[in-house]
NUTIDO-365989 format. One line per field, with one value per residue (C-alpha): residue in three letters; chain; residue number from 1; x, y, z. Coordinates in pm, 1 decimal. Example, Ala and Ser with C-alpha at 12.3 -4.5 7.8 and 13.67 -1.06 7.14 Angstrom:
<recs>
aa	[ALA; SER]
ch	[A; A]
i	[1; 2]
X	[1230.0; 1367.0]
Y	[-450.0; -106.0]
Z	[780.0; 714.0]
</recs>
This chain:
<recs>
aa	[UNK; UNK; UNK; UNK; UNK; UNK; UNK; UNK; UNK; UNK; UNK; UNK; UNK; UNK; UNK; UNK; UNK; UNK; UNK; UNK; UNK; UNK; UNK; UNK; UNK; UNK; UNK; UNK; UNK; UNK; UNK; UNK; UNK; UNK; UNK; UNK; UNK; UNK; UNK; UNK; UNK; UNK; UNK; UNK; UNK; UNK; UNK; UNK; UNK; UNK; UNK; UNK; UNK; UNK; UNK; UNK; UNK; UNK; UNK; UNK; UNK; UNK; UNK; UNK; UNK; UNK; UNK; UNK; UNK; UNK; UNK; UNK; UNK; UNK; UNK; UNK; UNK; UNK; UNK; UNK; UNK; UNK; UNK; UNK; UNK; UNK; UNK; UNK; UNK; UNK; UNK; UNK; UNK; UNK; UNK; UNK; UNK; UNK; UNK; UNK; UNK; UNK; UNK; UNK; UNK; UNK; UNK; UNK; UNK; UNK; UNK; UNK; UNK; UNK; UNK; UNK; UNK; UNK; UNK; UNK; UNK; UNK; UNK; UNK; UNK; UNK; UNK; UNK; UNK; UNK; UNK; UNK; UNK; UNK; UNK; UNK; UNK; UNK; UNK; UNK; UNK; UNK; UNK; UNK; UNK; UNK; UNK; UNK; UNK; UNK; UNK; UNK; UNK; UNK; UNK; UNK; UNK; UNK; UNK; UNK; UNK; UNK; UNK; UNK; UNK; UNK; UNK; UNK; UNK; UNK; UNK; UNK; UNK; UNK; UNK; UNK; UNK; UNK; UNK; UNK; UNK; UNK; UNK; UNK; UNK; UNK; UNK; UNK; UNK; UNK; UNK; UNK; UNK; UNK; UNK; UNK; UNK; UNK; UNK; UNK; UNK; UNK; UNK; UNK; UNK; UNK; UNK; UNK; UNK; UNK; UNK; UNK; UNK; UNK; UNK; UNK; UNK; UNK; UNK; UNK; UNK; UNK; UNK; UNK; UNK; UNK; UNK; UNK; UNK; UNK; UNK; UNK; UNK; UNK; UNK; UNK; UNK; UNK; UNK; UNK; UNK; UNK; UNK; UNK; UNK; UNK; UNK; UNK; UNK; UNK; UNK; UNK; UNK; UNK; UNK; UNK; UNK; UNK; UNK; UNK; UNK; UNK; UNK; UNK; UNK; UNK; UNK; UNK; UNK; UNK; UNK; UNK; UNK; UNK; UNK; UNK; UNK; UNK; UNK; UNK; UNK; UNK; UNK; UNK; UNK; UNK; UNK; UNK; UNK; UNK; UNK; UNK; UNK; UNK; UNK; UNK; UNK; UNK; UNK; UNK; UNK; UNK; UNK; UNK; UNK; UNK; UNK; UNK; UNK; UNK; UNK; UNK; UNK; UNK; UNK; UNK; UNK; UNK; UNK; UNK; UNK; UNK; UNK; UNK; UNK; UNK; UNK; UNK; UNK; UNK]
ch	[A; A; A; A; A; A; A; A; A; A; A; A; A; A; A; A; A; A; A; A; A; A; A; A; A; A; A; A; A; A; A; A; A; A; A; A; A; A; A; A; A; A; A; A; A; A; A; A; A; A; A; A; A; A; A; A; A; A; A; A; A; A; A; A; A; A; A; A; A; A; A; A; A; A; A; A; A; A; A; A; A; A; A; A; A; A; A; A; A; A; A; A; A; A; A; A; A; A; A; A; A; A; A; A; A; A; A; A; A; A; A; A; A; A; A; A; A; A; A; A; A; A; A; A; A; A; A; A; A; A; A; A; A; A; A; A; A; A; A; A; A; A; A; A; A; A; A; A; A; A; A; A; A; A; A; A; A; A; A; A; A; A; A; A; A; A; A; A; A; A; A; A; A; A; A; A; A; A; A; A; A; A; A; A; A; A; A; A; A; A; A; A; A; A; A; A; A; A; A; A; A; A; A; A; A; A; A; A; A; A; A; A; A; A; A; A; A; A; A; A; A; A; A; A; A; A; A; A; A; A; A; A; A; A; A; A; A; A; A; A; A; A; A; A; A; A; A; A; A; A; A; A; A; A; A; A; A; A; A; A; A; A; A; A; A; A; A; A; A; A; A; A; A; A; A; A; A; A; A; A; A; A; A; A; A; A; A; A; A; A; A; A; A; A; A; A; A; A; A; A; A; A; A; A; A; A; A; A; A; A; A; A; A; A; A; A; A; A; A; A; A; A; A; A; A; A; A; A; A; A]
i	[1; 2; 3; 4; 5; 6; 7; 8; 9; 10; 11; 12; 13; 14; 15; 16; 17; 18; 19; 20; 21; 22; 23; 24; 25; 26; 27; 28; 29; 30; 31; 32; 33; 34; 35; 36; 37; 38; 39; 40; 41; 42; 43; 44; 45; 46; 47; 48; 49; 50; 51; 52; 53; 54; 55; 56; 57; 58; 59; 60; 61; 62; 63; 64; 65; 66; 67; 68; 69; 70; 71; 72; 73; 74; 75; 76; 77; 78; 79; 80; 81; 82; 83; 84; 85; 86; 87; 88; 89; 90; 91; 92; 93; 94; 95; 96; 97; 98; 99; 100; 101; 102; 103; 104; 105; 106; 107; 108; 109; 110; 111; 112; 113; 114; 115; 116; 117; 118; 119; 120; 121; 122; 123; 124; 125; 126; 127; 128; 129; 130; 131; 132; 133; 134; 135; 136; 137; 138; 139; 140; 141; 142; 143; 144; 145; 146; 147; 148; 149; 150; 151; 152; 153; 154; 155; 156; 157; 158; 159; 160; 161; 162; 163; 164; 165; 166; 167; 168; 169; 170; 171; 172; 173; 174; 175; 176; 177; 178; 179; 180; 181; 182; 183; 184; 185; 186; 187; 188; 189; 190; 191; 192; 193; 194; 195; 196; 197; 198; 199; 200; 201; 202; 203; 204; 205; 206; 207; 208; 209; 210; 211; 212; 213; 214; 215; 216; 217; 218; 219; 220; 221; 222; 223; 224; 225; 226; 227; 228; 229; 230; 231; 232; 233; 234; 235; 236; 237; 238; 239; 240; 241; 242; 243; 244; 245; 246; 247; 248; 249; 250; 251; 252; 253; 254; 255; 256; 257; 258; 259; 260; 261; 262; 263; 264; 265; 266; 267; 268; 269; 270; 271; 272; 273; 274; 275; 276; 277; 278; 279; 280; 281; 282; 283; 284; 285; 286; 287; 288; 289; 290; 291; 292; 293; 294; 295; 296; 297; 298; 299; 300; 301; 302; 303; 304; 305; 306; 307; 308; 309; 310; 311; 312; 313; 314; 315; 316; 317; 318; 319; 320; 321; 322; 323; 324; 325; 326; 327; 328; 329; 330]
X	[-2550.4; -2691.0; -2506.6; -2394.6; -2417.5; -2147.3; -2161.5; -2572.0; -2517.4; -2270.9; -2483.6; -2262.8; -2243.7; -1997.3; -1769.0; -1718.2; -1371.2; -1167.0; -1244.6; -1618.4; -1583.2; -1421.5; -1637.8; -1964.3; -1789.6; -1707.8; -2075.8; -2258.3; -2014.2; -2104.7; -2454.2; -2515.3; -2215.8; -2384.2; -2223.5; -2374.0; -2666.2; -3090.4; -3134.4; -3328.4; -3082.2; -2793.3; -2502.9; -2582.3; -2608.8; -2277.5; -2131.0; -2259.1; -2050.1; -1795.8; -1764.9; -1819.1; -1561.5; -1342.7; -1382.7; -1419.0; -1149.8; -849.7; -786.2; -736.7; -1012.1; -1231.6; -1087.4; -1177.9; -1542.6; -1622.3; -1471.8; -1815.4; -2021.5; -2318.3; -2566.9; -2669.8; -2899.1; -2855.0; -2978.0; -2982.2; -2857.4; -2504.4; -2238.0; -1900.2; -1724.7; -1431.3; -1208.6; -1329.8; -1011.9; -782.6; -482.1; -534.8; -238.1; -388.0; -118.6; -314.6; -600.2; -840.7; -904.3; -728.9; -885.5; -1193.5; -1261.1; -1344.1; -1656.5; -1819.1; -1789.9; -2029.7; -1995.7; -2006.7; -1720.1; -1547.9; -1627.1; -1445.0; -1200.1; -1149.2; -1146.3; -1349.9; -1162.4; -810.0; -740.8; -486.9; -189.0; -368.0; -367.3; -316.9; -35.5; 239.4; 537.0; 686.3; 560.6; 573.0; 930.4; 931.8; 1127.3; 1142.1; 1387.0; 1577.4; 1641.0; 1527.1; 1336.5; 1423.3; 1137.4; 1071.7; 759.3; 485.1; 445.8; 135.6; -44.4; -256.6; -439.5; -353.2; -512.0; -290.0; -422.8; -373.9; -89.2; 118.0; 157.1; 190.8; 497.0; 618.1; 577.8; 731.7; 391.5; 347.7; 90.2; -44.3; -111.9; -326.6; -163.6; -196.7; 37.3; 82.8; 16.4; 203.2; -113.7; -29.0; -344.8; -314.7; -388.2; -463.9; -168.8; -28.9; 243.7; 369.8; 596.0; 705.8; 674.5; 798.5; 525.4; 665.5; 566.4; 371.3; 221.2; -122.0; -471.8; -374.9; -29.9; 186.3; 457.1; 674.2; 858.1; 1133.4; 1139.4; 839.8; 602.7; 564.7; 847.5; 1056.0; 1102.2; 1444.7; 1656.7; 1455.6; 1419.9; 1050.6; 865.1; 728.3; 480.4; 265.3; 106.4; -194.4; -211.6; -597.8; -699.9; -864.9; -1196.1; -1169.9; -1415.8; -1293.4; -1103.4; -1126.5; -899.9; -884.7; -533.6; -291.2; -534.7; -740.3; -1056.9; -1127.9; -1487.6; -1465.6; -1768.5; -1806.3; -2088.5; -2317.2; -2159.8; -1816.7; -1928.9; -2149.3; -1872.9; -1553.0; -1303.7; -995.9; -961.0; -717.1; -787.8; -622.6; -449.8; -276.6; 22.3; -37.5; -249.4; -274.3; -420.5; -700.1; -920.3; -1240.9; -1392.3; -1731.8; -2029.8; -1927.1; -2136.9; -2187.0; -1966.3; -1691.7; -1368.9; -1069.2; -765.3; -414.5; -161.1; 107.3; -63.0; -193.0; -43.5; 363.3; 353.0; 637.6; 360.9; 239.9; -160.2; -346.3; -553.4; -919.9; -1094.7; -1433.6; -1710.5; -1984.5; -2194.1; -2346.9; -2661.0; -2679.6; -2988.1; -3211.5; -3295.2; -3295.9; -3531.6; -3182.4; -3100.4; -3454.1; -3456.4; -3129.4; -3290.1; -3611.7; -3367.3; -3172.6; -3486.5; -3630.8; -3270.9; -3268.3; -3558.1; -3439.6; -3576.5; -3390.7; -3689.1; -3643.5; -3437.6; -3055.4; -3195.0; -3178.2; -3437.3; -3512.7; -3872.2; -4187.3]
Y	[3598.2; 3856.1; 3958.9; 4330.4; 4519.2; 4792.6; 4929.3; 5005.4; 5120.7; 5382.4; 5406.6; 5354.3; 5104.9; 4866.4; 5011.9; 5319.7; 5455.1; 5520.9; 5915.3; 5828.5; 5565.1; 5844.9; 6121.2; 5890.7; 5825.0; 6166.2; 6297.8; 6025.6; 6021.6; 6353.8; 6293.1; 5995.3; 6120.8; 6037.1; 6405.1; 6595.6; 6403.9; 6403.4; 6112.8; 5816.1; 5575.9; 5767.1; 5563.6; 5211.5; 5400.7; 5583.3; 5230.1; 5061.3; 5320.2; 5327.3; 4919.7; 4964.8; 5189.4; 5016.5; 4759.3; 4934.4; 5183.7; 4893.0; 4761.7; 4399.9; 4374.6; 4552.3; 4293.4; 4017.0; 4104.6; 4193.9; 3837.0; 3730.4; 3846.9; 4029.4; 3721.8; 3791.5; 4013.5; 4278.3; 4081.7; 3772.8; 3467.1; 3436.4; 3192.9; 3318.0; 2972.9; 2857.0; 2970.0; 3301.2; 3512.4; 3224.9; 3371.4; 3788.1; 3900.4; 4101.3; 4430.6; 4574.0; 4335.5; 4361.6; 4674.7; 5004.5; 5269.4; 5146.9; 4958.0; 4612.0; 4603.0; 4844.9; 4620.6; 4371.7; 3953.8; 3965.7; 4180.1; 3918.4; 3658.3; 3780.4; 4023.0; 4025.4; 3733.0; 3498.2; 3545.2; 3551.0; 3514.4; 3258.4; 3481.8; 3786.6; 3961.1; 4350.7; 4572.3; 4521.4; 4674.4; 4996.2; 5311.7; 5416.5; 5621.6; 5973.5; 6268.4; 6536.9; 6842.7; 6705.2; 6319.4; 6003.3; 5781.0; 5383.5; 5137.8; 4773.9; 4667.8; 4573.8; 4154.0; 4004.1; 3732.1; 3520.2; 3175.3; 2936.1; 2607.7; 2241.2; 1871.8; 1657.6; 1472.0; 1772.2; 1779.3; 1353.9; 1387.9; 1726.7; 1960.7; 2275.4; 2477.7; 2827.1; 3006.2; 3364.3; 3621.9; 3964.3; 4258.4; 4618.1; 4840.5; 5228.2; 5275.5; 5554.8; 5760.5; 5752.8; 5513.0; 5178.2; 4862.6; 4520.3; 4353.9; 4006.5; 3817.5; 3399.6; 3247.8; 2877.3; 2793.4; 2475.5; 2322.0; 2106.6; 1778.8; 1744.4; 2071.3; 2062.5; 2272.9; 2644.6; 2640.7; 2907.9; 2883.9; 3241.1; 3342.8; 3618.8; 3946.9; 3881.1; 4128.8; 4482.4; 4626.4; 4866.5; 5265.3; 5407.6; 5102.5; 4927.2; 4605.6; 4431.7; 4269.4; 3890.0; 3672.7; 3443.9; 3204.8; 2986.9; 2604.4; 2529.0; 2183.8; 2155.4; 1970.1; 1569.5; 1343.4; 1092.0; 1258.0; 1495.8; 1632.5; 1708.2; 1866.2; 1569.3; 1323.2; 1140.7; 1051.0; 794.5; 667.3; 323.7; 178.6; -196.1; -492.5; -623.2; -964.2; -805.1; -632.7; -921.9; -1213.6; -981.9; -954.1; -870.6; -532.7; -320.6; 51.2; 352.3; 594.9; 884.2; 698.6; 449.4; 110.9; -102.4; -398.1; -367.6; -669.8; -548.2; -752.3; -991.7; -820.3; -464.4; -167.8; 135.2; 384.5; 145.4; 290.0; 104.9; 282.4; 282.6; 421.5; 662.6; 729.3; 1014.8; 1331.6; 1301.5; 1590.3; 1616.6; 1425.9; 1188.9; 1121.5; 859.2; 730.1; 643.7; 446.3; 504.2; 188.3; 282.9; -32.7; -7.6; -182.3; -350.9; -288.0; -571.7; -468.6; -839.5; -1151.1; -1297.0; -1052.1; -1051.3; -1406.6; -1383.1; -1090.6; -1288.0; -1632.5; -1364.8; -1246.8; -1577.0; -1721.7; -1390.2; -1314.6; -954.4; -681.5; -353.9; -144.4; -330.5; -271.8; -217.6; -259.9; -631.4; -821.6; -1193.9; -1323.6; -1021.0]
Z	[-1099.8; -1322.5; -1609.2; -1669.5; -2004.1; -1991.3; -2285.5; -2213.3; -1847.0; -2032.5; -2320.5; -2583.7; -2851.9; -2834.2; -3120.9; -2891.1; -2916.7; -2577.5; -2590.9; -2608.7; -2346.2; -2080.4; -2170.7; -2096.0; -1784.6; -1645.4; -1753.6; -1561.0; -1249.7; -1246.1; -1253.9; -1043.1; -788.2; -415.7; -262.7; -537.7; -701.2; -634.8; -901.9; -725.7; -643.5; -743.9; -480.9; -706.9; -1005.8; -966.3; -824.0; -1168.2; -1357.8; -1193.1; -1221.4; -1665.7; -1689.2; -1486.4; -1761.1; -2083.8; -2016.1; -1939.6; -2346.8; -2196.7; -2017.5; -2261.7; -2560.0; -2299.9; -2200.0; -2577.5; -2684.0; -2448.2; -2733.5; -2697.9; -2640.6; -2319.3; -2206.7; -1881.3; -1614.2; -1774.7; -1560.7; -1679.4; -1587.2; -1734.5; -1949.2; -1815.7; -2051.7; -2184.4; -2111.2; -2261.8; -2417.6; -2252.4; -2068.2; -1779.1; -1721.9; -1453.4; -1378.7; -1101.5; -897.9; -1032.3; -867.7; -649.8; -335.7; -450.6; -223.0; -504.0; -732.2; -830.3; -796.7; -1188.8; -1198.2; -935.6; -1166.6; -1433.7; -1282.4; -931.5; -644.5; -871.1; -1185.0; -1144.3; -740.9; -776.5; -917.1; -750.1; -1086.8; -1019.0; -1136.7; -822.7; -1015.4; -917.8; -1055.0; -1348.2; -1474.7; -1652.9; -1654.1; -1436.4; -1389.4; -1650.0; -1512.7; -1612.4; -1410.1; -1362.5; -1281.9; -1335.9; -1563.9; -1373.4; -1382.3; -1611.1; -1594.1; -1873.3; -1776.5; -2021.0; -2133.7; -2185.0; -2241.0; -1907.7; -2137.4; -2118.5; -1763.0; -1766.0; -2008.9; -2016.9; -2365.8; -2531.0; -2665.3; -2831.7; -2682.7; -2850.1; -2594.9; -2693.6; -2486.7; -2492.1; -2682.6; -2727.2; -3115.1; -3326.9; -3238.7; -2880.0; -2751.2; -2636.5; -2886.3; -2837.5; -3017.1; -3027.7; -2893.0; -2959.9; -2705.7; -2681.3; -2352.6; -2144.3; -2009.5; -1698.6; -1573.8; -1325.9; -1316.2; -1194.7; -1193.8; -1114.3; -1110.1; -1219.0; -1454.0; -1397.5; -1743.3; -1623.9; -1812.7; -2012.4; -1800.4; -1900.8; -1993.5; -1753.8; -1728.5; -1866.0; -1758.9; -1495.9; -1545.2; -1738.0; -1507.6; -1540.4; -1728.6; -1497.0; -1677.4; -1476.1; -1597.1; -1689.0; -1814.1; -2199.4; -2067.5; -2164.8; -2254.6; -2071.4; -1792.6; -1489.2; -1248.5; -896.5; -763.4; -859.3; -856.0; -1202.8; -1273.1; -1552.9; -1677.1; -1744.5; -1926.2; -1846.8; -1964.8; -1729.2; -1769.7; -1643.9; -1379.6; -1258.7; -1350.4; -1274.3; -1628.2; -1699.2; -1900.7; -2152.2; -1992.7; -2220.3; -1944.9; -1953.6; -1852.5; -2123.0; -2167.4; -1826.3; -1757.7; -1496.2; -1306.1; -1283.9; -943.1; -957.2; -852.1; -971.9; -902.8; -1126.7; -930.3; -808.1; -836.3; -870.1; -749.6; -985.7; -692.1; -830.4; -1182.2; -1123.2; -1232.3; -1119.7; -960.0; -661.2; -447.1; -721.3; -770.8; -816.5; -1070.8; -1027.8; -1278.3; -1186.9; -1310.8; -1534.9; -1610.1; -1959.1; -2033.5; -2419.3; -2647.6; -2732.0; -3102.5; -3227.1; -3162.0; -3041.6; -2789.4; -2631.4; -2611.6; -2419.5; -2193.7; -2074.8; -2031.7; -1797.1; -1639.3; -1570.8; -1430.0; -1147.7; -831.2; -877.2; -774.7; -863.1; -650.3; -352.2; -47.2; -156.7; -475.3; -453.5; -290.5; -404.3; -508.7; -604.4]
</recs>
């Protein structure tokens, strides 16, 4: 996937203010519109501006692709990080005004089906309230959404956590502004990968007296060094001597769930994985726990431990090249 520079297809800088931002826009829609246009590829042209200011002209989403950095070049292979849009509450998200099919799969990445799919992140509140002939309107805030980032022991034990959302506020001057909100929110247990926890009223707020709409926050796992996670199921890297693995031991393994006591068979392979029923995340179907066998060969730095290697070598008709990678005699 190739990444897009937005600011360059619009040919701005990337300090642009909103006013320059639309009238870039409406001069090269105007230019590279398909009805109207004899510019050499003027449909992708016209699709590509259509997809920047689609970006740049939302305050979230602009705040979130800028928070990218500008390290990658246009067309550069680009993979977006897991967790670039941590802590942006998405008011409209998505696709505003355009078919999604114009878009392209870098928007999806960040935006559309590949970004933020699982809460469906687009505006779905009523529209928006004003006056007319004298009369109010009443409509409820549109919901928001924000993908959020918790250790694995969070969703083992339960937590309270304040999380700082950036959101887009009218200013005095009348033009939105990326401001900042802190909420303590209850993280429950058992909550797994992708989840959403739904905080009432915390959305955007309503017209006149509708009612605000709702936060959705999606649960994202910090990555672990020694962990990784698959629905309500855990993985655990357990490193293991030779000598265990070959003799079988008996072994004090850290977990989530606290310290357990775990036999490690003889004959062990490097990839065995022992399976801890139930201790997994407790979600309403508990997981399981995998400790997964990673056999770690010692250095021989002293005369010692090379005298101990070739006593080894000469007590085994191994050979890790043959067949199964065992095979007696050369």
């Amino acid at each position: 996937m190739e990444y897009k520079d937005y600011y360059q297809i619009l040919g701005l800088k990337r300090d642009a203010a909103q006013d320059e931002i639309k009238r870039a826009y409406r001069k090269l829609a105007r230019k590279y519109h398909p009805d109207v246009s004899k510019e050499e590829a003027a449909e992708d042209r016209f699709k590509e501006v259509n997809e920047a200011y689609e970006v740049l002209k939302d305050p979230e989403k602009r705040a979130a692709y800028d928070q990218l950095g500008g390290k990658w070049n246009a067309g550069q292979d680009f993979r977006p990080p897991p967790d670039w849009n941590q802590g942006f509450e998405f008011h409209g998200g998505g696709y505003t005004e355009a078919d999604p099919e114009a878009f392209s799969d870098f928007f999806e990445s960040l935006f559309g089906r590949g970004g933020f799919s699982r809460g469906g992140f687009r505006g779905d509140g009523a529209a928006r309230g004003g006056y007319a002939g004298g009369r109010t309107f009443h409509a409820h805030g549109n919901n928001t959404y924000a993908k959020i980032f918790i250790d694995l022991e969070d969703s083992y034990h339960g937590a309270t956590r304040q999380i700082a959302l950036k959101h887009s506020e009218l200013g005095a001057d009348g033009r939105p502004q990326i401001r900042e909100r802190k909420l303590n929110v209850k993280i429950p247990k058992g909550v797994t990968e992708g989840q959403q926890i739904r905080l009432a009223g915390q959305g955007e707020p309503g017209m006149g007296e509708g009612k605000p709409g709702d936060l959705y926050l999606e649960i994202h796992f910090n990555p672990h060094g020694r962990y990784s996670v698959e629905g309500a199921s855990v993985y655990l890297d357990l490193p293991v001597a030779p000598w265990e693995a070959a003799l079988g031991a008996k072994v004090k393994v850290a977990t989530p769930c606290g310290d357990v006591h775990l036999t490690v068979p003889p004959n062990s392979r490097t990839g065995g994985k022992l399976r801890l029923k139930g201790r997994g995340i407790p979600a309403k179907t508990p997981g399981d726990l995998y400790v997964v066998l990673d056999i770690v060969t010692p250095p021989a730095t002293t005369e010692a431990e090379k005298a101990a290697y070739r006593q080894f070598s000469e007590a085994f008709s191994f050979d890790p090249r043959g067949p199964s990678g065992q095979r007696g005699g050369a």
